[in-house]
C-alpha positions in Angstrom: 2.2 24.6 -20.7 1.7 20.8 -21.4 3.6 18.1 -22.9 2.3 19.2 -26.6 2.9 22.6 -26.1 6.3 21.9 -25.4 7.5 20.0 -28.6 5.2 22.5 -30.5 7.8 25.5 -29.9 10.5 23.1 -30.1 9.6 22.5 -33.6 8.8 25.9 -34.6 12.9 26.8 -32.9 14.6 24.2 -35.3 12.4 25.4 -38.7 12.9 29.3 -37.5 17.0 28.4 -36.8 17.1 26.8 -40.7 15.3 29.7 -42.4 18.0 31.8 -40.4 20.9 29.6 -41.8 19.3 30.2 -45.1 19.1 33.8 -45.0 22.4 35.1 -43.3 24.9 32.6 -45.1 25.8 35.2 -47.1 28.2 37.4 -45.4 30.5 37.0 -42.3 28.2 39.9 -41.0 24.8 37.9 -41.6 27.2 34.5 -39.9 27.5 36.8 -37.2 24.3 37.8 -37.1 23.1 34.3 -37.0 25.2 33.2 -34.1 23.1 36.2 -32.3 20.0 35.2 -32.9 20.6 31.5 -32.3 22.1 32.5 -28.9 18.7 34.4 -28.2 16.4 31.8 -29.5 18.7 28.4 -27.6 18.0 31.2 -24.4 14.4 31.4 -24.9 13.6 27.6 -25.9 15.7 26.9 -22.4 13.4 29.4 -20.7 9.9 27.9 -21.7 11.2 24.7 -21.3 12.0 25.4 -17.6 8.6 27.1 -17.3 6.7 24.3 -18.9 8.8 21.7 -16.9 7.9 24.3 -13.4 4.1 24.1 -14.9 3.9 20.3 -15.1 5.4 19.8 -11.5 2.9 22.0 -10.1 -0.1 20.7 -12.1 1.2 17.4 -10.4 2.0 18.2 -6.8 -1.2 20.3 -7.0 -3.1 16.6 -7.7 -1.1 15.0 -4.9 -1.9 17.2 -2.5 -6.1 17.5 -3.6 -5.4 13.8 -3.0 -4.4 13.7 0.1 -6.9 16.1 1.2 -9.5 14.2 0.0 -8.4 10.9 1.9 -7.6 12.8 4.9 -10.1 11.1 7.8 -10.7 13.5 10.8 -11.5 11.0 13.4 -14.2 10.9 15.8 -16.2 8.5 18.2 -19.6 7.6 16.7 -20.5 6.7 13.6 -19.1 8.7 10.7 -18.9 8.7 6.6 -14.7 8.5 5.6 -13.7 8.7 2.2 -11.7 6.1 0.7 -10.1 5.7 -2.4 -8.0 2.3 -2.0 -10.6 0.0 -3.8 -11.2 -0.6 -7.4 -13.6 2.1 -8.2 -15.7 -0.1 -10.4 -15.9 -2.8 -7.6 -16.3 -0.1 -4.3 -17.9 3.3 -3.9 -15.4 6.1 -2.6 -16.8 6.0 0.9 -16.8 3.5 3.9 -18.8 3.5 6.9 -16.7 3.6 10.4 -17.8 3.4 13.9 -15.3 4.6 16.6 -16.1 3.6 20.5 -15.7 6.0 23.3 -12.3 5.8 24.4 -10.6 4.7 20.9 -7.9 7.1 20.8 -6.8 5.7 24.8 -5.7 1.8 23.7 -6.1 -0.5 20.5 -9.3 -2.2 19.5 -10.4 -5.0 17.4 -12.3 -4.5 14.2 -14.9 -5.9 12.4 -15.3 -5.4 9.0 -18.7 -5.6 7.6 -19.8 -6.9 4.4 -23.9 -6.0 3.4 -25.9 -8.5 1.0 -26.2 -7.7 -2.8 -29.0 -5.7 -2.3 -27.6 -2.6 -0.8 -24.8 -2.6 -3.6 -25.4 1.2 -5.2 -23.8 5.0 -5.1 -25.0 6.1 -1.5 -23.4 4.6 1.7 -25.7 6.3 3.8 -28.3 3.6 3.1 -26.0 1.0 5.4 -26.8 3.1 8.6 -30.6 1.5 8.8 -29.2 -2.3 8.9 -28.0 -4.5 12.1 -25.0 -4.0 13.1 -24.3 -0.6 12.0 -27.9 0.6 13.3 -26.9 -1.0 16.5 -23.6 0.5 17.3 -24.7 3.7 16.1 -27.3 3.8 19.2 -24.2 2.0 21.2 -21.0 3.5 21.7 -19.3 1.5 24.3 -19.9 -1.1 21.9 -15.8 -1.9 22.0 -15.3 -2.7 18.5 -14.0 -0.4 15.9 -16.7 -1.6 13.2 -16.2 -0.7 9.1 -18.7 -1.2 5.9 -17.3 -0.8 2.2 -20.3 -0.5 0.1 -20.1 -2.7 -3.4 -20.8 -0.5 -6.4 -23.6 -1.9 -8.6 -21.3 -2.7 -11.2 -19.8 -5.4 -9.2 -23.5 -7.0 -8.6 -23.1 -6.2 -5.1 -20.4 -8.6 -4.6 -17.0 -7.9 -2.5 -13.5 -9.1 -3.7 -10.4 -10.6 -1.8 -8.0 -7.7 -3.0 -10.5 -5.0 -2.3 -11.5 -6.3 1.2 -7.8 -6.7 2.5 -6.9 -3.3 1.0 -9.2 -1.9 3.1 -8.4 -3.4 6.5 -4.7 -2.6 5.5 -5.5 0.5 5.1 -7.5 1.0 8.4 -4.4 -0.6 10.3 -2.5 2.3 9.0 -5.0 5.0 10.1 -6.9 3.6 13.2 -5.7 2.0 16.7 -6.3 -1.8 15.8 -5.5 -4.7 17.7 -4.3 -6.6 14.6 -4.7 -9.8 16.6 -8.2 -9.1 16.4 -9.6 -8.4 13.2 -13.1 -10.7 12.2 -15.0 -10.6 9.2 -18.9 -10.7 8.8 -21.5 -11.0 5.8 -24.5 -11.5 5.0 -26.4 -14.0 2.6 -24.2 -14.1 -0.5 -21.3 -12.2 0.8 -21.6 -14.4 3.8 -20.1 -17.0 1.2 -17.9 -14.2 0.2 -16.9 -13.6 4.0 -16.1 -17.3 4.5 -13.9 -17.2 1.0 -11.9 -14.2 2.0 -11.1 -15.5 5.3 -10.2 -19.1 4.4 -7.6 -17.6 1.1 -6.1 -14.7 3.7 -5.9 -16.5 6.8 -5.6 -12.9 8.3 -9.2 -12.9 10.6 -9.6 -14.0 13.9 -12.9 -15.3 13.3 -15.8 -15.0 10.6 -19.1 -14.6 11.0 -21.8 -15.7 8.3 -24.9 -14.7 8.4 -27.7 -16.1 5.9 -24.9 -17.7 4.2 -25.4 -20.4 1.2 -23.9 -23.9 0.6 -20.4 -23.3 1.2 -17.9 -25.6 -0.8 -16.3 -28.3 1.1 -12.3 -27.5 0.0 -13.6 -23.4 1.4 -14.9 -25.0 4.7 -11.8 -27.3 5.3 -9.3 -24.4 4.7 -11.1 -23.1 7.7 -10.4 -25.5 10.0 -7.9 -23.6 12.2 -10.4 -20.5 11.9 -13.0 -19.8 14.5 -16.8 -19.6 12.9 -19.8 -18.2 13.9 -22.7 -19.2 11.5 -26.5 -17.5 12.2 -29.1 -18.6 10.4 -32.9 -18.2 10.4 -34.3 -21.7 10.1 -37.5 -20.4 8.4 -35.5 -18.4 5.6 -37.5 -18.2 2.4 -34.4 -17.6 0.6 -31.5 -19.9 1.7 -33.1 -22.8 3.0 -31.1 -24.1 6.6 -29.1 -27.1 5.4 -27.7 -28.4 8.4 -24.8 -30.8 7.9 -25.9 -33.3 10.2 -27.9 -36.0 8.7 -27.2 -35.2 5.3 -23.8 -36.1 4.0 -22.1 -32.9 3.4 -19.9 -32.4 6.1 -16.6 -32.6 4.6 -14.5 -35.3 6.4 -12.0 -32.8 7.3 -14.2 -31.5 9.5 -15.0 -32.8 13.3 -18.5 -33.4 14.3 -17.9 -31.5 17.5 -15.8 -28.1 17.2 -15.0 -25.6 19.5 -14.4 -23.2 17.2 -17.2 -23.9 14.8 -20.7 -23.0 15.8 -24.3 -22.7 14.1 -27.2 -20.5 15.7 -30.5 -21.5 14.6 -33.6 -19.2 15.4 
């Protein structure tokens, strides 16, 4: 019984208890008879109400628990499919690759979180195994980092946001062994940008990694001064022409000329 049900019969009880007034007013035997049947009828509205409160709890519990069924991860080394429903849905598909080294379960382990380019945005995570670093640790599994790609639904145009991304790595502290000292964030050509975003607004990664990346706005790059960056780049790239900052006037002046933590890889 639902919520309508509910005020249905408790409608129909308060017309059925005035047609009773009506007809036993008469008498002190119809009174009587009255009180009777309104003791009956308060008994029954009591009842159904119980059972339709009983019906409503367990139509709810019954949701929690297909919930919690459905996010439960049964963990394994490799490289696995683990459903995941702490993202917008209109932003990230229900599903996130995660790679698990040999050993995981015997000490804590950084994590890298992966972000594809626009292209692989869609319904079907699957398609993320055939790309770089997922390809790679799926063939590797002393590779020692625990390594994890959302996918972007279509909807968003393939593009990750802030709120989603750190929902996720929250959410993978709380399930896996992470060294949370140790968490880095990679992308690739426009979510490179994104990457690079994310990390300088959160502060929360170790290190980024762009890869492919376009022109990065100066106030971005200088809020990642205290962040270690790794930037690869193909200096032959059809797409996003290498723009190196030497030579050009568009290093921002909070930056030094030689860093430390701040590297570009040319091939």
């Amino acid at each position: 019984m639902n919520s309508i049900t509910v005020r249905v019969l408790a409608r129909f009880i308060t017309a059925a208890k005035r047609m009773v007034v009506r007809t036993c007013s008469a008498t002190a035997l119809h009174a009587w008879t009255a009180e009777r049947i309104f003791a009956v009828m308060e008994w029954r509205r009591e009842r159904w109400m119980w059972q339709a409160a009983a019906a409503l709890a367990a139509s709810a519990l019954g949701a929690v628990f297909v919930q919690a069924a459905e996010d439960a991860w049964v963990l394994q080394q490799g490289l696995h499919v683990y459903p995941y429903s702490g993202g917008d849905p209109a932003k990230l598909t229900p599903h996130v690759l995660v790679f698990l080294p040999q050993g995981y379960e015997q000490r804590k382990s950084p994590l890298m979180v992966l972000l594809h380019n626009t292209g692989d945005a869609g319904s079907d995570v699957q398609r993320l195994k055939s790309h770089g670093m997922l390809k790679y640790v799926a063939a590797h599994l002393d590779f020692p980092f625990i390594t994890a790609s959302p996918q972007a639904a279509a909807a968003s145009y393939g593009v990750f946001g802030a709120a989603d991304v750190n929902a996720l790595v929250d959410d993978l502290v709380k399930r896996l062994p992470v060294d949370t000292s140790r968490i880095y964030l990679t992308g690739v050509s426009t979510n490179a940008v994104t990457a690079l975003r994310i990390a300088a607004e959160t502060q929360r990664f170790a290190a980024v990694v762009p890869i492919s990346s376009a022109r990065l706005d100066p106030a971005v790059a200088c809020s990642l001064k205290g962040t270690s960056v790794w930037a690869f780049h193909n200096e032959k790239d059809p797409v996003r022409e290498l723009q190196p900052c030497q030579g050009h006037g568009r290093r921002p002046a909070c930056l030094p000329r030689r860093s430390e933590t701040h590297r570009l890889s040319e091939k």
